[in-house]
Rosetta silent file (secondary structure, phi, psi, omega in degrees, C-alpha in Angstrom):
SEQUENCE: XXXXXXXXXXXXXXXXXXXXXXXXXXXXXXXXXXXXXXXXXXXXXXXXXXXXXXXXXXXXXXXXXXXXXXXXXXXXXXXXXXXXXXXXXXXXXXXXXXXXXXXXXXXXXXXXXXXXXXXXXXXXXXXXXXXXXXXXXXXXXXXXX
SCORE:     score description
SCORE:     0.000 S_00000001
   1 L     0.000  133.656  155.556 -157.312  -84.189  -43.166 S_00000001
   2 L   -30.714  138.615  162.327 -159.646  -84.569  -45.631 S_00000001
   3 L    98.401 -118.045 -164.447 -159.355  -83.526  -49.476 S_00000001
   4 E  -129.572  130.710 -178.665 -156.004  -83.563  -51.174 S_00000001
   5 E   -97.824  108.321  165.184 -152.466  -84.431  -49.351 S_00000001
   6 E  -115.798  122.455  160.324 -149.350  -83.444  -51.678 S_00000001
   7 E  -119.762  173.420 -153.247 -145.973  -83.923  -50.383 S_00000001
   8 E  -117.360  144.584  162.689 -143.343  -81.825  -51.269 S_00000001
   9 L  -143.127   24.990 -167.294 -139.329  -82.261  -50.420 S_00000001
  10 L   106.899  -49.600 -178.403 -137.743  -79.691  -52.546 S_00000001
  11 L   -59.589  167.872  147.499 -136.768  -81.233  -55.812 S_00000001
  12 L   -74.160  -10.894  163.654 -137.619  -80.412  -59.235 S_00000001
  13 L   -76.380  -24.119  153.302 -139.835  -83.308  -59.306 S_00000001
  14 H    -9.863  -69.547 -173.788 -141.656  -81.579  -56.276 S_00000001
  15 H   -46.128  -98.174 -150.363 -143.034  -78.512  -58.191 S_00000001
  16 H   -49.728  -14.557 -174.659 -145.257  -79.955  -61.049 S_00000001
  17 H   -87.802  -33.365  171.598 -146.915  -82.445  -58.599 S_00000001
  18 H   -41.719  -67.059 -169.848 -147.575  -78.976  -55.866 S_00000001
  19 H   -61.604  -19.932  172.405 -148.770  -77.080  -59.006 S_00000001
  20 H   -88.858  -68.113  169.512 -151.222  -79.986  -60.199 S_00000001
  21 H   -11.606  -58.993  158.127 -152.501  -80.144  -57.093 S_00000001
  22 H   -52.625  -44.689  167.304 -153.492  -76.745  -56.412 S_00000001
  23 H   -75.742  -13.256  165.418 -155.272  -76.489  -59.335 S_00000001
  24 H   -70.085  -43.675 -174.528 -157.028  -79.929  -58.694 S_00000001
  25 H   -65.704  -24.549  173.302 -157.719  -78.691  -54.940 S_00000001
  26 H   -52.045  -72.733 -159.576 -159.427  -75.441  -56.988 S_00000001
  27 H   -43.076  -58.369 -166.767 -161.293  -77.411  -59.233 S_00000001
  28 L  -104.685   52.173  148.423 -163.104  -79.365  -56.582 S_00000001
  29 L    40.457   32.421 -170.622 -163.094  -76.628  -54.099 S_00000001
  30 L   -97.550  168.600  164.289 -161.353  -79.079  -51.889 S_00000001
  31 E   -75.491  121.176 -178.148 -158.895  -78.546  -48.613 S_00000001
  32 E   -98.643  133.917 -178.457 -155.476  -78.748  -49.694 S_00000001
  33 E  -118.154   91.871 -179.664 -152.499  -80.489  -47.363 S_00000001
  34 E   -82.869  132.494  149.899 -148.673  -79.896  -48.352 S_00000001
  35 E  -123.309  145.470  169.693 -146.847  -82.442  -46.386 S_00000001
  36 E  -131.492  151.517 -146.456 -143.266  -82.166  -46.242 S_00000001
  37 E  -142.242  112.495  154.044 -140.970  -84.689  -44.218 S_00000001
  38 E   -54.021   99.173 -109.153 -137.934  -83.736  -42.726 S_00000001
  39 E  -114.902  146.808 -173.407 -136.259  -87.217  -43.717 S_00000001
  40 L  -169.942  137.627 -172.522 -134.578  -88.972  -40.194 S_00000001
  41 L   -29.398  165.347 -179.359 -133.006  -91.741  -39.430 S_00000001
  42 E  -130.402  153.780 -170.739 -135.288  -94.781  -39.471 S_00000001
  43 L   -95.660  179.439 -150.071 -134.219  -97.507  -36.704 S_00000001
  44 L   -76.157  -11.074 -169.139 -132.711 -100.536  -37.914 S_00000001
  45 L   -96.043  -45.326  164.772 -134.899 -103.479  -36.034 S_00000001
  46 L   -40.869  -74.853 -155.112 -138.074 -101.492  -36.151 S_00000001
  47 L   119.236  -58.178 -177.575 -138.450  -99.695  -39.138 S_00000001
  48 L   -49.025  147.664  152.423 -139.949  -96.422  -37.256 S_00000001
  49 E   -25.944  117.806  165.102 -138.381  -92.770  -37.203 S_00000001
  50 L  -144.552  122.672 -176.220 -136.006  -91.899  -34.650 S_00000001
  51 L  -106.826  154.156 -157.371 -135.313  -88.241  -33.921 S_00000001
  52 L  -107.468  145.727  156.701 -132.722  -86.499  -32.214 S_00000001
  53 H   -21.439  -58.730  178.750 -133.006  -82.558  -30.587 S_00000001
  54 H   -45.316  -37.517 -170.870 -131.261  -81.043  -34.118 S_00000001
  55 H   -64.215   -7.619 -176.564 -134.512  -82.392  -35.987 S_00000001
  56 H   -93.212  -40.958  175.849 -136.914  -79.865  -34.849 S_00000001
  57 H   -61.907  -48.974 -178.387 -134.597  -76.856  -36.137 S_00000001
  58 H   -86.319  -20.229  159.954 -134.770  -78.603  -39.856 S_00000001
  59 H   -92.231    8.811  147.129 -138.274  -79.223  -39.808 S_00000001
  60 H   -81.125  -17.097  176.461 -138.799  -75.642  -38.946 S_00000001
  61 H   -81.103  -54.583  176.738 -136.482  -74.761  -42.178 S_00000001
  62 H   -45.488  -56.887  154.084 -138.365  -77.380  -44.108 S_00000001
  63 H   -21.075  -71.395 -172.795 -141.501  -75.544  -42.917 S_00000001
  64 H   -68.870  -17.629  164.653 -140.563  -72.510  -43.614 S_00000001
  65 H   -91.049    0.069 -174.783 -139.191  -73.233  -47.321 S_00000001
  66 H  -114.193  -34.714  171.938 -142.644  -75.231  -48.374 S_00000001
  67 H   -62.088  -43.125 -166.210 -144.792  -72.355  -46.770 S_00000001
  68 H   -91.974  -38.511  177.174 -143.019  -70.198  -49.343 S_00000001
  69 H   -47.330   -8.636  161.994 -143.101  -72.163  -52.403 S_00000001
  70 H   -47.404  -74.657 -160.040 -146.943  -72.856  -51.445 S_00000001
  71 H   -86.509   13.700  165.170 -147.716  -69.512  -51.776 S_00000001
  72 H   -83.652  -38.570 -170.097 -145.757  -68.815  -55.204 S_00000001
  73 H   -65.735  -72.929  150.589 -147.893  -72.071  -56.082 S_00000001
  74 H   -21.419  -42.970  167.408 -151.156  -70.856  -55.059 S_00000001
  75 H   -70.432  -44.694 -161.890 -150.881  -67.332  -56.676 S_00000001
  76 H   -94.882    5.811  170.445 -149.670  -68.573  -59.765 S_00000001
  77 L   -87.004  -12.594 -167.705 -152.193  -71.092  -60.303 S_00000001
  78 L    63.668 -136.522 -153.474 -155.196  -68.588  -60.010 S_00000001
  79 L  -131.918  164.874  -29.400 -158.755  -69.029  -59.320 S_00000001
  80 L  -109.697  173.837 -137.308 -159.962  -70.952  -58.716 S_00000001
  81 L   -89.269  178.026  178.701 -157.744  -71.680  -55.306 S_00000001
  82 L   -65.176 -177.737 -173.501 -158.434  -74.422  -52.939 S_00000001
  83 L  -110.695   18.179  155.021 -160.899  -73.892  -50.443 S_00000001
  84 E   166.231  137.256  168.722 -157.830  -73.876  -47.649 S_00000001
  85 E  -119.805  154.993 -156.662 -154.252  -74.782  -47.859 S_00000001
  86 E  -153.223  111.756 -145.139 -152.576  -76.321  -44.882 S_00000001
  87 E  -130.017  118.415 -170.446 -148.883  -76.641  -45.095 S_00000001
  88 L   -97.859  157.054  178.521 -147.624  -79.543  -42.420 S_00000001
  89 L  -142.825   94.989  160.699 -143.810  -80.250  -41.353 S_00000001
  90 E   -76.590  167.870  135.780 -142.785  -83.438  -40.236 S_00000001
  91 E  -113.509  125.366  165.192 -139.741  -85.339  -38.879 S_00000001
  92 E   172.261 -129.265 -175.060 -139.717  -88.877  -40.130 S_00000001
  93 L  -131.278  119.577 -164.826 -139.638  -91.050  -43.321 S_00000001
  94 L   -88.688   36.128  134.725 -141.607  -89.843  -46.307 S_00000001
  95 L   -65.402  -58.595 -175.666 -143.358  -92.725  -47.449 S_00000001
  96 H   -51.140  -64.251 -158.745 -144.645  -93.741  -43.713 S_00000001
  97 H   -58.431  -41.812 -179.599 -145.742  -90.242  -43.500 S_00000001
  98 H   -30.269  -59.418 -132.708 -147.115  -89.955  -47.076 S_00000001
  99 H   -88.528  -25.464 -161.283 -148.903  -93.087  -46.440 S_00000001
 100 H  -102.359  -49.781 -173.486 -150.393  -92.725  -42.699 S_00000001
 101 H   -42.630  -51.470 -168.032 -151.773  -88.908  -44.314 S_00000001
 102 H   -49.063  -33.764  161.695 -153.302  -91.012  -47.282 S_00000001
 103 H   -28.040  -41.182 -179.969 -155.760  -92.495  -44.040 S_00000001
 104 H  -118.512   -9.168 -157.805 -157.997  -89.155  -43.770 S_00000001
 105 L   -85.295  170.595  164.257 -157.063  -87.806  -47.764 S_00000001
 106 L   -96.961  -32.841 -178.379 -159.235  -88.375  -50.347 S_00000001
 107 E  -137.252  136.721 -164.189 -156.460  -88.072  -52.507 S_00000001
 108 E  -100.156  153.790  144.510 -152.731  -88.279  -51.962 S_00000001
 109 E  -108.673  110.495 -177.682 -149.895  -86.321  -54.714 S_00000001
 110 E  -135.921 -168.260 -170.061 -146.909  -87.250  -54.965 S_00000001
 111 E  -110.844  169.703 -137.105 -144.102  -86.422  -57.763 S_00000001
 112 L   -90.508  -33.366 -140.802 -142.785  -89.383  -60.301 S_00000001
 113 L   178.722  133.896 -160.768 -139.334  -89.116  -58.364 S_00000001
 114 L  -106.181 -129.507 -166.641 -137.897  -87.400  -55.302 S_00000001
 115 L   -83.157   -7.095  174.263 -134.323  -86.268  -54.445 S_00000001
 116 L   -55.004  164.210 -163.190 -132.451  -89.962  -55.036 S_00000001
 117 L  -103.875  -12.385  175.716 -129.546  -90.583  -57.177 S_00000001
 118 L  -106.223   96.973 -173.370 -130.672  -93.111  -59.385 S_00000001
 119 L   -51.979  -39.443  177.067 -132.696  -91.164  -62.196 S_00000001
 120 L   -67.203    7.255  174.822 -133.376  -94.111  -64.711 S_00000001
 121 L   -72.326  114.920  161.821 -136.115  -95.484  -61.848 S_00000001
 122 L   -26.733  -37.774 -132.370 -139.529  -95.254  -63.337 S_00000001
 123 L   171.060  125.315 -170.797 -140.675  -94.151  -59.979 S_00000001
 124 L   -61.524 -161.750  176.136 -138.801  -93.024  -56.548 S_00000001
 125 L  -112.664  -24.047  167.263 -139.193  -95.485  -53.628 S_00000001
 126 H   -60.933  -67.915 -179.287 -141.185  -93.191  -51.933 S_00000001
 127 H   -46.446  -26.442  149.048 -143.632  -93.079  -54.650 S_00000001
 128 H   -54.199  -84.375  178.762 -143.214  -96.616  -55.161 S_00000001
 129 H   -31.624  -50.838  160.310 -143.853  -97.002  -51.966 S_00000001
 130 H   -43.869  -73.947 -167.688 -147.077  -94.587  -51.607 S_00000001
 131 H   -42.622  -52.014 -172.043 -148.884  -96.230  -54.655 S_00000001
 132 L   -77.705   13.733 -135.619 -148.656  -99.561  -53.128 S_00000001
 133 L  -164.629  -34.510  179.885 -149.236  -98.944  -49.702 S_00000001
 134 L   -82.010  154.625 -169.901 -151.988  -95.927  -49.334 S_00000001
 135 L   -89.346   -6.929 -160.408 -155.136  -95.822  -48.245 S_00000001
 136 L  -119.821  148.978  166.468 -156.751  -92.983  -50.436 S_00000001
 137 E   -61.201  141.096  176.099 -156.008  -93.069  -54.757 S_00000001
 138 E   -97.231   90.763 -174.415 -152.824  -91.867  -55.570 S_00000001
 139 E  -101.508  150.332 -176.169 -151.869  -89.735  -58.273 S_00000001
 140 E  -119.288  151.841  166.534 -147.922  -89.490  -59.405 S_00000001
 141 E  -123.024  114.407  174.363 -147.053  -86.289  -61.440 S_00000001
 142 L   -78.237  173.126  161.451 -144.165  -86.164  -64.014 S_00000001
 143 L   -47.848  -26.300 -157.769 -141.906  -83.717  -64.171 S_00000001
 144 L  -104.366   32.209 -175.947 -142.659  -83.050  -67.350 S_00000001
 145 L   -90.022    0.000    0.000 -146.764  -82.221  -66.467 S_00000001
């Protein structure tokens, strides 16, 4: 989709990149696109996603937790709002997906660091991943924006 692609997974690094977004998608009266990726195995010869029956019930929870932090995001940012938000659920790996979105976005969001354990990384591996690898400019958002 066109206009601005943010994904989201939950963390606290999560937020401040949602919340610059919204307010970017205001500014330029653009279409805004939360994607959030129910994270699934990936196979080992391949690379690609591989999903099982269970995976559709947690990307309907992920769905259903990103629609509401959306619209706490969206209120509290004010006018003026995007000119449509459009809040996607995946099952897969969230770099590929990040990265295959970045294809139609003009601009991809993603946060400095996702849900991983080692915190002294400059940058997640998703995000890592994203910068180098997308097709549309990338902006990372610290935590601290």
């Amino acid at each position: 989709m066109p206009g601005i692609t943010v994904g989201v997974d939950g963390s606290q690094h999560a937020q401040p990149a949602l919340d610059w977004a919204v307010k970017e998608a205001g500014l330029r009266r653009a279409p805004l696109t939360v994607l959030t990726v129910h994270e699934v195995a990936s196979n080992h010869w391949t690379g690609h996603a591989m999903t099982v029956p269970a995976d559709e019930s947690e990307r309907d929870k992920a769905q259903q937790a990103a629609e509401a932090v959306v619209a706490k995001a969206v209120e509290a940012a004010g006018e003026p709002k995007p000119a449509s938000v459009t809040v996607r659920a995946v099952n897969g790996i969230p770099a590929q997906e990040l990265i295959s979105a970045s294809q139609d976005a003009d601009l991809v969001v993603v946060g400095r660091r996702g849900g991983g354990g080692f915190g002294e990384l400059m940058l997640g591996s998703t995000s890592t991943q994203v910068v180098h690898h997308a097709k549309s400019p990338v902006v990372v958002v610290s935590a601290q924006a």
